[in-house]
N, C-alpha and C positions, 0 to 999 in steps of 0.2 A: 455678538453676544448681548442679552439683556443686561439689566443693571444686577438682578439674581444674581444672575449667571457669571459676573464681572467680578461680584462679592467672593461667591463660591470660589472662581478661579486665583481669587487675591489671595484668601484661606490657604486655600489648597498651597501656593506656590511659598507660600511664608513657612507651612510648617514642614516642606518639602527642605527649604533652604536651612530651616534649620536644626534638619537631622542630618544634613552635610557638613556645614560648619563648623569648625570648631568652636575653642573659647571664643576666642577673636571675635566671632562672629560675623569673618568674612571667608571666601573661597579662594585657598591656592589654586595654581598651576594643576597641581595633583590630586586636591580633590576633584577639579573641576573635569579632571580627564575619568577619573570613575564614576562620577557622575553621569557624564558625556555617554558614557560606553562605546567610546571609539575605538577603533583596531590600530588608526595613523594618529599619531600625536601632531602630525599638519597642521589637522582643521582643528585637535583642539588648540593650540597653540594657536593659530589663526582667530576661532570664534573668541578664545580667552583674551587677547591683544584688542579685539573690537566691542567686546564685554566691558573691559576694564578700560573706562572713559577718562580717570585720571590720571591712568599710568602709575597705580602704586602698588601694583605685584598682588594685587589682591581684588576678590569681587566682593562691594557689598550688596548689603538686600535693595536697596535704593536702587545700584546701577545695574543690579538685575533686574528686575521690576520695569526698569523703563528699557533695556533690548528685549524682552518677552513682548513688551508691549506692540515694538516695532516687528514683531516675527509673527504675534497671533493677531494681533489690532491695526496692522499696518497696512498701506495701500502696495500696490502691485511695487509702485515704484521706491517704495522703501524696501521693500523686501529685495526689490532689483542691488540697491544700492549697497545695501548690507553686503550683497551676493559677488558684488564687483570688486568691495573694498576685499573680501576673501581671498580673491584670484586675481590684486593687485596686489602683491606681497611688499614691495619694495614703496610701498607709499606714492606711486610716482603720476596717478591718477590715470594710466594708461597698461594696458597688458600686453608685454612683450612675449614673443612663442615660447623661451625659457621658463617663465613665469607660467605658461600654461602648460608647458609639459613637465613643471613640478607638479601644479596640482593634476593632472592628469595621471600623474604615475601616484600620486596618493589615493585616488579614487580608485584606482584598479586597486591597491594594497584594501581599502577598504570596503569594497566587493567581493575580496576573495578571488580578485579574477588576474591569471599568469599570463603576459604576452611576451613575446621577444621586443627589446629596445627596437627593432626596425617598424615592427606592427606601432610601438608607440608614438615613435614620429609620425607614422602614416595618420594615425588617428589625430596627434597635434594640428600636423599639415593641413589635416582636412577642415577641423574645427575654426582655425586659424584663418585659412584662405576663403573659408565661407563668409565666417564676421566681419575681415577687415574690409570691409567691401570700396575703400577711397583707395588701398591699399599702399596705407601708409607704412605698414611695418610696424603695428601697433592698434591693437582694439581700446577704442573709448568706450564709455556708458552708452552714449547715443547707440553705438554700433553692437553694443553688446543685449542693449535690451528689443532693437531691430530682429536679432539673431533669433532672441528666444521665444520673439511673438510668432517666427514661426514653428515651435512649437507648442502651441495651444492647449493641450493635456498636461502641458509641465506646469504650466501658468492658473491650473485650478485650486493646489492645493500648496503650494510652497511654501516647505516648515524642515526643520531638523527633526527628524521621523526617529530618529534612534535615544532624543534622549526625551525617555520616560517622563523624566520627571517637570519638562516643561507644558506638558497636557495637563490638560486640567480633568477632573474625572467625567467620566461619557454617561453621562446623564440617559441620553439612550437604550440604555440597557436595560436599565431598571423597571420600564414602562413594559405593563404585564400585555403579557400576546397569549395568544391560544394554544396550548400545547396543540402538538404534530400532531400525535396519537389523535383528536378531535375535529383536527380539520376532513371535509369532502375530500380533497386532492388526496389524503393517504388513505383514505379506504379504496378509494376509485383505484388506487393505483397498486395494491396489497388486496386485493378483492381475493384473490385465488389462496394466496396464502391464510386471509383469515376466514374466509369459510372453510378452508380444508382445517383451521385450528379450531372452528366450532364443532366440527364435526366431530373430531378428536374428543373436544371438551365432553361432547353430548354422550358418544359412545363411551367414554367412561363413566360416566355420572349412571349412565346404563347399567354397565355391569357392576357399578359399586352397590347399587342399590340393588342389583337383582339378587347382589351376594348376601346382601345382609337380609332381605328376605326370606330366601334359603333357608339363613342360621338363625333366624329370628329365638328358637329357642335355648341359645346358650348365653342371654344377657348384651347388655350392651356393647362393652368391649370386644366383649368375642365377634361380636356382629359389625364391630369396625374391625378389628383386624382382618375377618375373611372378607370384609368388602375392599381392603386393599391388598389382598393378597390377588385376591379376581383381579383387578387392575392391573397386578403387576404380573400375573400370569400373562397379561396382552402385551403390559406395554416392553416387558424383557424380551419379547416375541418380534415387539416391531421396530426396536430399536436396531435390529440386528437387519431387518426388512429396508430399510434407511441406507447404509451401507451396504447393499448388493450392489456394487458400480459397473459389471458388465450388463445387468438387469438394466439400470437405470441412464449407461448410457444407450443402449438399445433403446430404450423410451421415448425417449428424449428427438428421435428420427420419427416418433409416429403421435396420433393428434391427441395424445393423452397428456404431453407437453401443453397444451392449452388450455387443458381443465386441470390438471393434479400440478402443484407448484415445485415440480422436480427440480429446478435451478437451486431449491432453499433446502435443498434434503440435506445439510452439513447441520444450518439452524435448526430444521428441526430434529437429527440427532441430540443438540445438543439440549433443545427442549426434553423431550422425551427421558434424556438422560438426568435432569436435574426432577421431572415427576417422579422418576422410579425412587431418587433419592428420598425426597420427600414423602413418599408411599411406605418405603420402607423404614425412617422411624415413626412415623403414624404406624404402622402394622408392629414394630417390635414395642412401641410403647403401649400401646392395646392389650397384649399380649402379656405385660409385664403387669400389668392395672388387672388384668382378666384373670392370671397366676396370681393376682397377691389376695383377688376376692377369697380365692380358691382356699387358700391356705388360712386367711382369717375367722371367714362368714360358715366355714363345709368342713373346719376341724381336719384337712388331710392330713396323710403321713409324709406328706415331702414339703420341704421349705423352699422359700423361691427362689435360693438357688441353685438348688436342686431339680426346682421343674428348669431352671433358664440351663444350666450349664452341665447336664449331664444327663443320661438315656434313661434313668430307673423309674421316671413316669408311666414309659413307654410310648412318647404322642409322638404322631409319623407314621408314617406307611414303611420305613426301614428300619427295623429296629430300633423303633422308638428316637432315632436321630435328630428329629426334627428342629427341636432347641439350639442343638447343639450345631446344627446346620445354617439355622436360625443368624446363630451370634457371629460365625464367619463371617457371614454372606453380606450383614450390617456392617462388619471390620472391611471387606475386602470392596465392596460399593461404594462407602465414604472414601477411601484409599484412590480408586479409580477416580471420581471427581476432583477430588484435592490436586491430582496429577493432571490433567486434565485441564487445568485452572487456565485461564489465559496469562495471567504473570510466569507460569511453570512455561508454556509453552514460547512466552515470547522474550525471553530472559537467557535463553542461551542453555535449557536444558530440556529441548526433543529428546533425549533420549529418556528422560524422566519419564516424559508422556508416554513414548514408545513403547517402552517394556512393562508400565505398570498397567497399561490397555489390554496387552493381550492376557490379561485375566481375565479377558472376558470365559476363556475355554472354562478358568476353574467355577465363575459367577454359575455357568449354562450346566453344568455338572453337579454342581451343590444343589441347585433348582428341582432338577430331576429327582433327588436324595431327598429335598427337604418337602415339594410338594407332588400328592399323588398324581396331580392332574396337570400340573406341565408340561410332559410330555406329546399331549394332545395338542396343546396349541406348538408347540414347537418343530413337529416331527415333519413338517411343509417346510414351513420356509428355513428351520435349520439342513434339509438336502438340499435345498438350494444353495444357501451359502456353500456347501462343503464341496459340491459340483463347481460354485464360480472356484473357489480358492484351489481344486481340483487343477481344475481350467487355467487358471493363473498361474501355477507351477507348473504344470506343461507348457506354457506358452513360453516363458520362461528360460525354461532350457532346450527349448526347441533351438537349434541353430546354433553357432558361436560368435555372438556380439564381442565385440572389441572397442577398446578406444584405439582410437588412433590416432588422432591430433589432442595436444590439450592448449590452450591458450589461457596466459594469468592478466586480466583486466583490470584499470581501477578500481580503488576499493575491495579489495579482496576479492573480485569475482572470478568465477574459474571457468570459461568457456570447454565445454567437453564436445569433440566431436565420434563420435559411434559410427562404424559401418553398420548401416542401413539396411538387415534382411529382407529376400524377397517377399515375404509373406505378411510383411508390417502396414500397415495402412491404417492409416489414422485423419481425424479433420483439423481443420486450426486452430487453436488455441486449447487440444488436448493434455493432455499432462499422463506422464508414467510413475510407477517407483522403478529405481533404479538403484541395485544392491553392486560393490564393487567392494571380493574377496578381500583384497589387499588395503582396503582399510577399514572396515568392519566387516565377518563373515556372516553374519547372520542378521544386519539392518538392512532394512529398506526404507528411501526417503521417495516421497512424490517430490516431482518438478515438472513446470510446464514445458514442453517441447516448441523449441525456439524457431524451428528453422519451418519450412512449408511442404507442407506434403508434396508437391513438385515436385520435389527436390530429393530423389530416389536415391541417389547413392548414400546420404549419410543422414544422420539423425544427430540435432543440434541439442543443448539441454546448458542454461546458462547458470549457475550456481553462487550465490553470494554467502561467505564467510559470516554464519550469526550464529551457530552455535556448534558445539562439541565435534559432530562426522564431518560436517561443512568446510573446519578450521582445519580437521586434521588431511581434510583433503587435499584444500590451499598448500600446504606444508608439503604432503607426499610430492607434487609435482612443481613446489617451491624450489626444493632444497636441492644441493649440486648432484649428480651419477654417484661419485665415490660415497656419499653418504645414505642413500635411496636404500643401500641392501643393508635389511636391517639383521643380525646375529639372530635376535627372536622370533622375526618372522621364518626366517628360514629353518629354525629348529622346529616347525612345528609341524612339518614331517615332508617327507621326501619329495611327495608331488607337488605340494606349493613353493617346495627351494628352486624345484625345477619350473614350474611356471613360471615363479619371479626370477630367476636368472634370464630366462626366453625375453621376458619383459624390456629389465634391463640391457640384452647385450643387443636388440633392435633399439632400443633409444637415441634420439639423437635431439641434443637440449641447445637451446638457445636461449637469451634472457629470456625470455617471458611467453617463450613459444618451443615448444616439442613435439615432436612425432615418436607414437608411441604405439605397444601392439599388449593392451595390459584389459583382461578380461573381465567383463562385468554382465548382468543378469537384466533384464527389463520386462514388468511387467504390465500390461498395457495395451495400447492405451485406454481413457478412460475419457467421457465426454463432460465438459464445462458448461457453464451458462454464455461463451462465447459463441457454441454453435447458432444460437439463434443470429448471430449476424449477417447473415446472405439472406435472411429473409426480413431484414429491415429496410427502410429504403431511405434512410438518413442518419448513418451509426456514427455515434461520438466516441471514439477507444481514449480513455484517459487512465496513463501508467506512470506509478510516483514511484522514483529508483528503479531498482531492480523490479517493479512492477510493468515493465515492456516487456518481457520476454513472451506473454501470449500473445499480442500484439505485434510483434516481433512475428512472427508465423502468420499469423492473420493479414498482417499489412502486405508479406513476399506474397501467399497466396490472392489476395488481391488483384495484386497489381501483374501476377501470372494473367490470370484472367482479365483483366483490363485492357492486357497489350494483345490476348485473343479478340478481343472486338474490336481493337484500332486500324482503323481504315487509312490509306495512303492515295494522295492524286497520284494518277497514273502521268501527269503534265506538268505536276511542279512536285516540289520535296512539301508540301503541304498536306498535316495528318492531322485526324481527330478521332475521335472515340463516340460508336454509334450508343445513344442513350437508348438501347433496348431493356427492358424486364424480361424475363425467363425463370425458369423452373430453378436455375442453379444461382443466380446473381440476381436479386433486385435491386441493390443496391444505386443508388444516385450522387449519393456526397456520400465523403468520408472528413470527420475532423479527430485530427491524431492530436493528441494534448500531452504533453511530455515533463514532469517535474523532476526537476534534479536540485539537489543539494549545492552540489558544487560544481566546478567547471570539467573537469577530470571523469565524471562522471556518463557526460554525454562521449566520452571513448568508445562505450559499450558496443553503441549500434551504429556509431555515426558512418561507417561505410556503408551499410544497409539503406539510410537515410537520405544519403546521398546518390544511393541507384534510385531510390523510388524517386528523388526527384529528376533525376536526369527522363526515366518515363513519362516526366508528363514536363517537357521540356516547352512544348508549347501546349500553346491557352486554348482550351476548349470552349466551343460556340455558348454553350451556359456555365462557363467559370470551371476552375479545376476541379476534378474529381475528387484528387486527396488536397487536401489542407493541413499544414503539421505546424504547431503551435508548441514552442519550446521556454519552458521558463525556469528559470534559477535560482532558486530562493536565496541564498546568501548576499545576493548582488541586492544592490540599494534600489528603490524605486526610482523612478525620474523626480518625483517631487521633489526628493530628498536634498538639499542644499552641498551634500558630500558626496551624491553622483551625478546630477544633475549635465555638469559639464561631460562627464565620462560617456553618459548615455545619447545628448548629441552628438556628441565625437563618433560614435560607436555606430547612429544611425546614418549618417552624412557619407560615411567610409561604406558604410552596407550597400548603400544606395549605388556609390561610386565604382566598388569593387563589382557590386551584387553576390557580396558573400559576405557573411556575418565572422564578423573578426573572433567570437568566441571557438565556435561549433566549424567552422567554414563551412556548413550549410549554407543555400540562399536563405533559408527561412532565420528572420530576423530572434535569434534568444532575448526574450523579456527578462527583465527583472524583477524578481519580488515575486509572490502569489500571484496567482489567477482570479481577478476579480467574477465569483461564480456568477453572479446576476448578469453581467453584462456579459460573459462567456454567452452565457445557455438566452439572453435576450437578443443577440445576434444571432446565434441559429436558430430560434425561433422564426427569427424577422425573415429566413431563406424560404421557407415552404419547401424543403425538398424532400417531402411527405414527413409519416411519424418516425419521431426523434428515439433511437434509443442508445441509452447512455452505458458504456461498459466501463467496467473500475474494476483494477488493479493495484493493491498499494495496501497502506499502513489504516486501519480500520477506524480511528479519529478523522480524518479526513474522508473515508466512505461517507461517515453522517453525516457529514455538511452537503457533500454533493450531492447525496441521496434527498436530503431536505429541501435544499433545489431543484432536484426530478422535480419532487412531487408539486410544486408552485407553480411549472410550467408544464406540467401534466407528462413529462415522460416517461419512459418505460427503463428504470432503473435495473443493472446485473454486476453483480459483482463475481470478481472470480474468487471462488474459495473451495479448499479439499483437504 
């Protein structure tokens, strides 16, 4: 740090100190643990005992001031010391295996991470027999700083990362940079999207002005409102064009995928959606300004709310309804948005969204009533929708889909498995809606289809508990037999008592797993921006949570196909995998990136995870095919002075075992985030052609990664529907 910088940080930590403090104007035990924001009271009781330099129960600004000093100002070997005096609990200037498999079990407590006491010892053993290297039965400093220089990424940044308030503010930030939006890299990279939204811009600007041309003799107002009514005759037309998904995953297989930006047809639905908004009160306020000319400056016999809210003007082509159609149509569009909202949708109430969308029937019907020439633009591509939705309910109830297996995962996820009909065929990382009588009759949810098209007898579909049908799902095949047959479902009339008895008296439950024969409707499938993966030849699939399940399908379908190219000697058990391109696979690398919350989490897929490694058991002539990179977010970094020990422990055992003591995967789980720069500057540094990145997951975290495509020039896709 500069001398600035030393100032600032002095500031900063004094008036930090003394908004903890009380009168006294020193630090208990207990402020200094919420301070900390620790989960084990170990390390604070540890740091607090090597804080508090005189031993009087208390920390002041001074003896704080001078251990910051030694944590942020200190040399390697201070900060060693501090680290030793930690994991020497008993003062005795030596660490006995006891002593390290306390702090060892507080580190797992404060990563969030469960092992059985045998795994612990294992991990102690390991860490222990590594360091003591005279094998005296006891680690000194010498031995203990030996240990950690060979970890060299621990040794960059060593600091207590959890508590706040001993950083000083990151100056860094504040130093202005170029907005995205301005950089080469996002236009090079967003090129198809934003010429297709110039396009859009121009051709309305087109028809806005051709309208007010038109009506140039009825004043200015009236000449904006019919120049956004022209607009909105297009754009209520091609909102609806946006949403044909048999249309557009049919597309999506032929080379108009390369010019028109089909992957983005969700954004720009919901563009489209917020113009109409906008159009339409610029058109009722036009309207409102043009009626009150009317009634001031031309002396009429009607007041303006009379022209707004009732027929006796006569304006319209129906019975003079127009107004009055008018003023709906403004209630029932702002309604639609408002629902629509992303807080509505990601807050635990799709059903909000659900049902207040399909007005779109009465928006399309008011339009018809309110403007004479709608109909014209509409009468195309509204047969089309009514053909796909046609199409989609007969596909629908074509056949008799079942569940038949259900499985309840960490985290409220509910694995459903479906008999798989003849006629179904789908790509990887497709998605269905899927309606199921017995807990809403008349919803349908999209979900990505988990399992691989190979995989002919059954259809996978992974569902995590976040809102309202989700929950009630979890529940239906939560709760015990005797309770499942509900008095009100079954009153609701003779065929569904009988269905659900059929249900129930094939059921056979076990905790967390049933077999089951309980009816449900799918329609589908429906194509993703993951289809373009067979024709990359370097794809990076990153899924945060329950954001693997396309991946999930995509990885089994892979590696079907991967084990069709693998070649075997006919002379020894020695096999690899022919690096051909072809019409169906280009593919070269594959890096799978997998974020979880917590440990529990990696339950989901981890048997799946565990076949695809066992297929690529050995190393191929140019490095593995698939790469799977697993990380934790709750678990501390290795910097961290509160896992530090946990995390060599955790890699020594990996190394030894060759299975990661978390996941039992080989592939080693990281802690902490994924540092993106250095992710996407290593596959970079491979050349195994262009990079394209696929994303899966919670939409704050899109932007960041998507901000890094564009720095390293890849071809960013997100999944969304």
């Amino acid at each position: 740090m500069s001398l600035d910088e030393d100032a600032r940080w002095l500031e900063w930590v004094t008036k930090q100190f003394e908004s903890i403090a009380g009168d006294d104007k020193e630090i208990d035990l207990d402020e200094f643990k919420t301070a900390l924001k620790v989960k084990e009271s170990f390390f604070a009781e540890r740091f607090f005992a090597l804080f508090d330099s005189d031993g009087s129960s208390s920390i002041s600004l001074d003896e704080l001031l001078k251990a910051l000093d030694l944590l942020i100002h200190g040399s390697e070997t201070d900060k060693l010391k501090f680290l030793f005096q930690v994991y020497d609990v008993d003062g005795s200037g030596s660490i006995d295996p006891d002593e390290l498999r306390t702090v060892l079990k507080s580190c797992l407590r404060e990563s969030a991470i469960s092992l059985p006491e045998e795994k612990l010892d294992d991990l102690t053993l390991a860490l222990f027999e590594s360091a003591d290297k005279d094998n005296s039965g006891s680690i000194t400093f010498e031995e203990l700083k030996a240990e950690l220089e060979t970890f060299p990424e621990v040794m960059e940044n060593l600091t207590i990362s959890a508590a706040n308030w001993l950083k000083p503010p990151d100056v860094d930030q504040k130093k202005r940079q170029t907005p995205r939006y301005l950089t080469r890299a996002y236009w090079h990279n967003n090129s198809r999207k934003l010429l297709f939204l110039c396009m859009y811009a121009c051709l309305s600007l087109l028809l806005f002005i051709g309208a007010m041309l038109q009506h140039s003799h009825g004043g200015a107002w009236y000449m904006v409102a019919k120049g956004c009514g022209q607009c909105l005759n297009f754009n209520c037309t091609f909102i609806m064009v946006l949403m044909l998904r048999r249309c557009l995953t049919w597309l999506r297989a032929t080379w108009v995928v390369r010019v028109l930006p089909l992957d983005q047809n969700i954004l720009l639905h919901q563009i489209v959606g917020y113009a109409i908004l906008c159009y339409t009160l610029v058109h009722t306020t036009a309207h409102i300004f043009n009626f009150g000319t009317h009634t001031h400056t031309q002396h009429s016999e009607y007041s303006l709310w009379e022209y707004l809210l009732t027929t006796r003007p006569g304006i319209g082509w129906v019975k003079g309804t127009a107004s009055v159609t008018g003023v709906v149509l403004q209630v029932v569009i702002c309604l639609m948005v408002l629902c629509s909202s992303t807080f509505v949708r990601r807050s635990g109430h799709f059903e909000v969204f659900y049902w207040s969308h399909l007005s779109y029937v009465w928006v399309w019907s008011l339009l018809m009533v309110h403007c004479a020439n709608f109909w014209k633009w509409f009468v195309v591509p509204g047969l089309v929708f009514l053909l796909e939705k046609i199409v989609g309910i007969a596909v629908s109830r074509m056949g008799g889909l079942y569940i038949v297996e259900v499985n309840l995962l960490p985290s409220k996820v509910t694995h459903l498995v479906i008999k798989r009909p003849q006629f179904f065929h789908f790509k990887p990382g497709d998605y269905v809606y899927i309606n199921i009588p017995v807990i809403a009759k008349y919803e349908w949810h999209p979900f990505t289809i988990s399992s691989a098209p190979e995989q002919s007898d059954t259809l996978w579909l992974h569902v995590r508990s976040m809102g309202q049908w989700t929950n009630r799902l979890y529940e239906y095949f939560r709760q015990p037999e005797s309770q499942t047959v509900s008095p009100k479902r079954l009153a609701t009339s003779l065929r569904n008592r009988r269905q659900l008895l059929k249900a129930q008296s094939s059921a056979k439950f076990g905790e967390n797993h049933r077999f089951c024969n309980i009816k449900c409707y799918v329609d589908g499938p429906y194509g993703t921006p993951t289809r373009q993966i067979f024709a990359s030849e370097h794809a990076v699939l990153i899924g945060a949570g329950i954001g693997i399940t396309p991946f999930a399908s995509i990885l089994q379908s892979i590696m079907y196909r991967y084990r069709r190219r693998k070649q075997n000697c006919p002379n020894c058990n020695y096999s690899w995998c022919e690096n051909i391109k072809d019409s169906d696979m280009k593919l070269r690398k594959v890096d799978f990136i997998w974020i979880n919350r917590d440990q529990k989490s990696f339950e989901w897929f981890v048997s799946l995870l565990t076949k695809l490694e066992m297929d690529q058991a050995d190393e191929e002539p140019e490095g593995r095919f698939l790469e799977m990179h697993m990380y934790m977010t709750s678990a501390l970094s290795k910097n961290d002075m509160k896992a530090i020990g946990l995390q060599m422990a955790l890699d020594l055992l990996a190394k030894k075992e060759k299975r990661d003591s978390i996941t039992g995967l080989r592939t080693r789980t990281q802690p902490g985030r994924p540092e993106w720069g250095k992710v996407f500057q290593k596959v970079s540094e491979e050349k195994k052609g262009k990079v394209h990145v696929f994303y899966c997951g919670s939409p704050a975290l899109a932007k960041v990664i998507k901000a890094q495509c564009e720095h390293f020039g890849f071809n960013f896709y997100k999944e969304n529907f």
